[in-house]
Each structure stands twice: as C-alpha cells, then as structure tokens.
N, C-alpha and C positions, 0 to 999 in steps of 0.2 A: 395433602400430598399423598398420603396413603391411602388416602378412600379413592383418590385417581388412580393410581398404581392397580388397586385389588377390584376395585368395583367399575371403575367408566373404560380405563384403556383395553382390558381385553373386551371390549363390547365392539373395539373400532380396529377397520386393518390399516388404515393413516394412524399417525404418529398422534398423539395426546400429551398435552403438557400442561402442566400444571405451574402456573405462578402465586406468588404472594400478596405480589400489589398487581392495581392496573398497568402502572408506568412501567412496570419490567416486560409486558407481552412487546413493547415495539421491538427489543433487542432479539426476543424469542422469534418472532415473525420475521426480522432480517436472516436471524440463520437459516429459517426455513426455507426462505425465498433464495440463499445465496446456495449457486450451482457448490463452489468451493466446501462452504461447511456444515452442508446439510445434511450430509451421509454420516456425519463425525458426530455430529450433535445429535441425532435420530440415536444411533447407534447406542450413545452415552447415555439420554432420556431412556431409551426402553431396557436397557440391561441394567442402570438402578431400578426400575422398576419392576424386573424379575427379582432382583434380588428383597425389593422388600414385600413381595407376592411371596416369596419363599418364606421370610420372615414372618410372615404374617399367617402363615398355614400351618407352619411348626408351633407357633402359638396358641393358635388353635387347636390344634390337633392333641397338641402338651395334656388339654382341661380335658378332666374328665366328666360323664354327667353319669346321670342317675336315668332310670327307665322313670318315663310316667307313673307309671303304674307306684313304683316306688315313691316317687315324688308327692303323689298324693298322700299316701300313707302318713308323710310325714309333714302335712298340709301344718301352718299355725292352728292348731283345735283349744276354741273359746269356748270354757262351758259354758255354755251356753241356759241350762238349766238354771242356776245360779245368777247369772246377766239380766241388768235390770236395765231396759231399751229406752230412751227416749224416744219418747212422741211427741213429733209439732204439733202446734197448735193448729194449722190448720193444711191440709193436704190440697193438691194440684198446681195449676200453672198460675204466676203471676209474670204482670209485666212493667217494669219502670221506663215510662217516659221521662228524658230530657231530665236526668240526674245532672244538679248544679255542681259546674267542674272544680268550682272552688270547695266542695267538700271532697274533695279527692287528690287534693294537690298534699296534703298532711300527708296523706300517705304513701306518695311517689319514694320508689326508692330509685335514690341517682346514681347509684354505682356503676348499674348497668348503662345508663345514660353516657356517662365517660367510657366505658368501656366500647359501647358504637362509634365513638369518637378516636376509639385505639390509645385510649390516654387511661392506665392501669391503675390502681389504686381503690382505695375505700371510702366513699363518702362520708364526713367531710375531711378525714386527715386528709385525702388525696390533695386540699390546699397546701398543705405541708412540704409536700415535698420539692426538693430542691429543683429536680429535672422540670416533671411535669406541673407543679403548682400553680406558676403565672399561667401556664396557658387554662389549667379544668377552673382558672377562679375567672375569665376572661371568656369562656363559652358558657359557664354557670350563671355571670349577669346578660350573657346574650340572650340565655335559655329564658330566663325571667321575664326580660322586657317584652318577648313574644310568646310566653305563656300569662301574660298578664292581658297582655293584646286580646288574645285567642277568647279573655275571660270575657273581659269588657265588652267584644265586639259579638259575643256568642255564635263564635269561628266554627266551632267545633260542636258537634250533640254526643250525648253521652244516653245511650237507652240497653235495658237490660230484660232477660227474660230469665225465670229460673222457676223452680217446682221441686215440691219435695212429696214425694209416692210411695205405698206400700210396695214390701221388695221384701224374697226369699231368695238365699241362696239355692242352689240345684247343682250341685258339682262343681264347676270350676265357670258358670254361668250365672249370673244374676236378674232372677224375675220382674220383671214391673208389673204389679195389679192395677187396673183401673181402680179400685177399693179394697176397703180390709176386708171385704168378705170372702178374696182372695179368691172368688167365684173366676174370675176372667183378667188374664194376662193381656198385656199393651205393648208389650215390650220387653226381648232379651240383651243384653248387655255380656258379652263375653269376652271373658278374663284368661290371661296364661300364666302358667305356673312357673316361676324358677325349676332349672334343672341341671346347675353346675354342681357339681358333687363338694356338697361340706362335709365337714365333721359330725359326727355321732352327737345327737342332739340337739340338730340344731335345725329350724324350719327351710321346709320349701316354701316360698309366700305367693298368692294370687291375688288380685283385690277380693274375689267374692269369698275369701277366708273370714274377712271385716262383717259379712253381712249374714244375719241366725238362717240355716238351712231347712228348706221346709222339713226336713225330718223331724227338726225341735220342737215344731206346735209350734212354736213363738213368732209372733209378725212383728218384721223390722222395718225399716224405712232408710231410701235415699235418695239424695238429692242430685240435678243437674241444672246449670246455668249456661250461658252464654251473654258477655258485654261486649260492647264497641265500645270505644271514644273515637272511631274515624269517619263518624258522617260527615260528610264535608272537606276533608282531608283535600281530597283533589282540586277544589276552587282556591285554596288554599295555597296548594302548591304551584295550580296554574301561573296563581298571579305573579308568585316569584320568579317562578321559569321566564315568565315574558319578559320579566326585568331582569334576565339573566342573573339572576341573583339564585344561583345552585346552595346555598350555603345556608341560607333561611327557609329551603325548601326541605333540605334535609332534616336542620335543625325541627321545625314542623311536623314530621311523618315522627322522628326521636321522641317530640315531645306525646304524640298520639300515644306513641308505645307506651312511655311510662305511663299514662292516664290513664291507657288500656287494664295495663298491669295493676293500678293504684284502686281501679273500679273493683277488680275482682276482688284485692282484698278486701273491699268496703263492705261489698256484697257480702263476704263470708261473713262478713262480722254479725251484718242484721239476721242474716239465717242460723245462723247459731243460737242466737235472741227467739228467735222465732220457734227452732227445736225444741226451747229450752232447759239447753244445758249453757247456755253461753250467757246467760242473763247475771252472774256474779263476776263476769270478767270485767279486771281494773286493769288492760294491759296500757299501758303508751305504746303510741303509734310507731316508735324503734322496735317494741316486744311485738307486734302486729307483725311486722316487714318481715322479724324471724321468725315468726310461724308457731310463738311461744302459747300454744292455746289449741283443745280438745278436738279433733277431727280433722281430713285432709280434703282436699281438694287434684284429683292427679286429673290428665287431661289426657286423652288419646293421643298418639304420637310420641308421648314419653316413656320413660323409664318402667314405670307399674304398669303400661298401656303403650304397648309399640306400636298398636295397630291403630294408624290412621283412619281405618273404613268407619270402625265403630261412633265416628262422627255423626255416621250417615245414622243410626240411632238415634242420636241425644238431637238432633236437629229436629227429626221427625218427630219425638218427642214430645220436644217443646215449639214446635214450631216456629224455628227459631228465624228461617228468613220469612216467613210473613208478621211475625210478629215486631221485630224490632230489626230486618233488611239484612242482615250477617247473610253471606250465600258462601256456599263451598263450592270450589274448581274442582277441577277431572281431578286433582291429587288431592285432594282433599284438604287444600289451604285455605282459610278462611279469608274475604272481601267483605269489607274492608280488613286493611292487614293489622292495622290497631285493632285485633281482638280477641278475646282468651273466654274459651268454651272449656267444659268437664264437669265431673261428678264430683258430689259432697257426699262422704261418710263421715260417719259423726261416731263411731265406736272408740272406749279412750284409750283402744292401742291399736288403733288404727294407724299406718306408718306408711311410708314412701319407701319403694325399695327400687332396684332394678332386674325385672326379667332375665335382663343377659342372653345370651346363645339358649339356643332351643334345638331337640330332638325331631329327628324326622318322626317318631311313635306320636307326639304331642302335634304337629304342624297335620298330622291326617286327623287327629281326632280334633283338634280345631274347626278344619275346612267339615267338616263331618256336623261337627254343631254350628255351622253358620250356613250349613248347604249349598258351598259353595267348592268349585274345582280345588285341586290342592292346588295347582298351580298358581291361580290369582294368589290363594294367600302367601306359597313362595313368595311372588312378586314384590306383594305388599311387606312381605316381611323380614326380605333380605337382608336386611344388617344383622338380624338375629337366627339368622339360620347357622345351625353348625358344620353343616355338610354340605357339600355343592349338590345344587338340584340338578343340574346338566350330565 
C-alpha cells in the first residue's frame, strides 16, 4: 500500500489503487465505473495517499547519513595481515546435471511454503495451532503426494552451475582473476556501502569489506552459483490448467520454490567442503535452514546487494543460461522462476546486512565505477535512494 502511495501513483494522472486481495478489485472497479461515487472514492484514494507520501518523506528526511567519503573511512577493516584465507581445492566453473530431487527434499524449509499459502506460522508447530493447523496439515499431505509425484515421475530437473575464482578487493569493488597470477581480470563485481549515520564506532558495511584488498599482497577467493529446480515447471502446470485444476498448479510452481531454495542450501554445503573450511561441519539439516555455519551467500536484488543488474555479471561469469538454461528478463528476474543465483564468501565474519537508503555522493560514484549514466542506476536503484532524482 505504501510502495503504491510513494513509488507507482505519482507515475500516473488516473487514479491507482491498491488492494489486498484479488476479490476486493470488483468492489473497487464498481466505484470507479459508478458516475455517483467515483469522485468521492478518487478523492478519498489519493488524499490517504498524500498523506502517507508525506509520512513517508518526514521519515526519510528524519535519517541522517554520513558522506562517502566518511563512510569509507569507517569501512569494517579486517586485518587482513594476520587472516589466514582459505583456498579451494580446485578454482573455475563447474556444472551439475540433474541433481536427484530427493536429496534436496531434507532440506526444504516449509515455512515459507505456508506462508504462499497466506497460512502464518512456523514449520512444524504451525500444525499446532488452533486457527490455522487443520488447514497447513491438509495442504502439507497435499504437498507431499505431489512432491512424491514430481519424484517418481522425474517432473522436474534440478541442474546447477557454480565456481569459485581468485578475487581482490579494489575499494568498494570486487576483482575476478582469470588466475592467481592475478595477471588478468574477468570480471568486476560492485558492491555499496551503508550510509545511515550510526553511533561512534560502529561500521559502515559493503560486501567487498569480506574480501583482502589488493593493497594486502594477499590473494582471496570467491564464489558464484546459480540453481533451478524449474525445468519443466510449465508441462507441469500445463496439464493441470487443462484440468482446470488451479490449485495443484500452484501447489507445483510452491513446491519448485522450495526445491529451488533447498538446492541452494545443498550446494552451499558441498562448496564449503570443497573450500575447505566446511569439511568438520556436523550441522543437522534444521542448523543448515538457519544458516548456523562459516560464510554467506547474498544474492543481488537483496539487502547486501540491491542492485539487480549485477546479475548480468555472475551470469556472464558463469555462464549460466548456456550452461544449465536459467535466462534473465529486461528486469532482471530469473526464468525459470524456481531459481536462486549469487555469490559465496567464505570469510568467518562475513555477515548479511542491509544497504538501506543511499547518498546522491555514492549513486554518482557507483554509476562512475560501472560506466554507466547515473540515471539508469537511479532507476535501478530507487527504493534506496534517499533523495528524489527528479
């Protein structure tokens, strides 16, 4: 409702409304159409919507940030002298064909599974509860019988690409060598800094803070992946559609998601083994789903990485639609949609943070280091902007 309000309705001079469910736009569509209450209901729609456009800019406006320049200063700094780097065992691109989906089911976590379902709760208490129980234990043996389906009948392919390469930090950018000779670059990776004003003390974070800066002498290394679990998805879904069957169609694309999600952790696991520093982990597959174990995995479009484009990197990287078929759209969402791309650092305070709002000083030295207008990366970077580009 507030990302309508601040970001889509001032884009349009007709009226924008935002509802919660599908079933609620026919009520919304009768006023609009009805000569009587359309003026009434227009009026209503866009003045809450100035009002939380207002609310939403005093908020903004409230935070304070820090200059770049400053922000750097106060980068996370790893000694990096002292830091003793794992090396994998073996550097470049690998590729998994037709990873068996039954090693990947351990590791589905179903929460979010009910959660696409709009049914709240924690995997497995969420049987527990009084409201929602009979219905999340009633789509959970639905899920089953057509994830067992999917198994038996090899509905679904599961293929993966991923690599792990020598890499230097360089500022707030991160190197790819084709080798350690560290002779010739493959690849930039560009990272942003936090720049909401903390407390004395306390870091600004970037990813390429995780990774030793060529100033160190020391050569680091990291890693990028992309998996699907959606080949196939679509014949899948065809056949229920024709049987009008909407419901096992969904269920279907849900269950993709979670296998999608389930591959990645999987993956993490063998690459960690591979690095080796993950070769003495005894976690269970609960301590896996939490994330209880050395190195991250963030993924462009998130929180550490807002920036969508830099997809277009790690794709060409790994080549990842000719390898294993994953294609990126104009917006850079991944096709098939069961499937979760990003980098692996393996540093052991390596951490997940969020970027948050960002300085116009940082959005030009961005576009600056990706050689590209500032404006695209406005574009691309709108929800993190702290100031109107217009």
């Amino acid at each position: 409702k507030a990302h309508t309000a601040v970001k889509i309705a001032p884009g349009y001079t007709s009226p924008v409304v935002h509802v919660l469910d599908a079933s609620l736009a026919v009520n919304v569509v009768r006023k609009l159409m009805s000569p009587d209450d359309k003026n009434a209901f227009v009026q209503d729609v866009q003045a809450k919507q100035q009002k939380t456009r207002e609310a939403y800019l005093s908020k903004t406006t409230a935070k304070k940030f820090v200059s770049l320049e400053e922000a750097r200063k106060r980068r996370f700094d790893i000694p990096w002298e002292t830091t003793s780097i794992a090396k994998p065992r073996v550097l470049g691109r690998k590729v998994l064909e037709d990873v068996a989906l039954e090693t990947l089911v351990p590791l589905i976590d179903w929460s979010p599974f009910f959660h696409a379902w709009q049914l709240r709760g924690k995997f497995p208490k969420i049987f527990e509860d009084s409201v929602v129980g009979p219905k999340a234990k009633e789509l959970f043996d639905d899920a089953q019988k057509l994830l067992q389906e999917i198994i038996d009948r090899k509905l679904l392919a599961a293929k993966a690409v991923y690599g792990l390469f020598p890499a230097n930090s360089q500022g707030d950018d991160i190197i790819i060598y084709k080798d350690e000779t560290r002779s010739e670059g493959v690849s930039v990776f560009h990272t942003l800094r936090q720049q909401i004003e903390k407390p004395q003390g306390d870091f600004y974070y970037a990813l390429a803070d995780f990774v030793a800066p060529q100033s160190s002498g020391k050569l680091d290394y990291i890693g990028g992946f992309a998996v699907t679990a959606g080949l196939g998805i679509e014949a899948i879904c065809q056949r229920f559609e024709q049987d009008h069957d909407d419901y096992n169609a969904i269920m279907a694309k849900a269950l993709a998601d979670r296998l999608a999600e389930a591959f990645a952790e999987w993956l993490h696991r063998e690459v960690r083994q591979e690095w080796g520093f993950g070769q003495d982990e005894q976690l269970t597959n609960e301590e896996l789903i939490q994330e209880k174990y050395r190195g991250i995995r963030p993924a462009p479009g998130y929180p550490a990485c807002p920036d969508h484009t830099e997809k277009q990197h790690l794709f060409e990287l790994l080549q990842v639609e000719k390898t294993v078929g994953i294609q990126l759209t104009e917006s850079f969402a991944m096709y098939p949609a069961a499937s979760v791309s990003g980098f692996y650092f393996a540093h052991p305070q390596a951490k997940y943070f969020s970027v948050g709002k960002v300085q116009r000083d940082q959005i030009q030295d961005y576009a600056k280091r990706k050689g590209v207008d500032v404006s695209v990366v406005e574009r691309w970077l709108s929800p993190n902007l702290s100031y109107d580009p217009t």
